[in-house]
Phi, psi and omega in degrees: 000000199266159220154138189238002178287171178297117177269167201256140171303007194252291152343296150276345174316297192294337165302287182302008167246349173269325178249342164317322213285313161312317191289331196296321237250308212259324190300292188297315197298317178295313162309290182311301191308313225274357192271337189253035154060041200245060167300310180314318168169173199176134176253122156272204175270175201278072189302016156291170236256330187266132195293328233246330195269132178270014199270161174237150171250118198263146187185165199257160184308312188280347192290328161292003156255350165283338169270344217246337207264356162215128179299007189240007205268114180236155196253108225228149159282183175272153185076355175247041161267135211253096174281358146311307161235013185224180175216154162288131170219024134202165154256150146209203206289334169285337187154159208239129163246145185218152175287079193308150205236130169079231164323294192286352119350294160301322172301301221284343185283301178315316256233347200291067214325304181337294204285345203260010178271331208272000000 
């Protein structure tokens, strides 16, 4: 997925709508983990840009509040990073988090179940 050309803006729309769509849904995952007391780990889907991936990404209750504490922050498998519109801004042996950029920066703030609650 990974790719350094320019995406067309319609493009990035979608991208960035797409994994907001992954964040609601993982969002959902979390609430269940955290009542059935699963701090230790739990997995959510894969917030990259493909409707198609089935990957999971495993992570502890606190590292998901720590990806969750910027709207903009998406938790990625290795290799489903889009460097067009995002960047890596941390690693670990489990998954990649990376920062939507620009447009899909915004969408992705608007798009934010966290900010539209309060």
């Amino acid at each position: 997925m990974a790719g350094h050309r320019a995406l067309p803006g319609e493009t990035v729309r979608q991208i960035a709508r797409s994994q907001a769509l992954f964040r609601t849904i993982n969002e959902r995952i979390n609430e269940i983990a955290r009542d059935h007391g699963l701090a230790e780990g739990f997995a959510i889907l894969c917030e990259c840009a493909s409707t198609e991936c089935q990957e999971r990404v495993e992570l502890t209750q606190g590292e998901y509040e720590q990806l969750r504490q910027m709207p903009t922050h998406f938790a990625v498998v290795r290799d489903h990073d889009i460097p067009a519109v995002e960047r890596v801004v941390q690693a670990n042996d489990r998954f990649l988090t990376v920062e939507k950029l620009g447009d899909s920066g915004l969408i992705a703030t608007m798009l934010d179940p966290r900010r539209r609650q309060t």
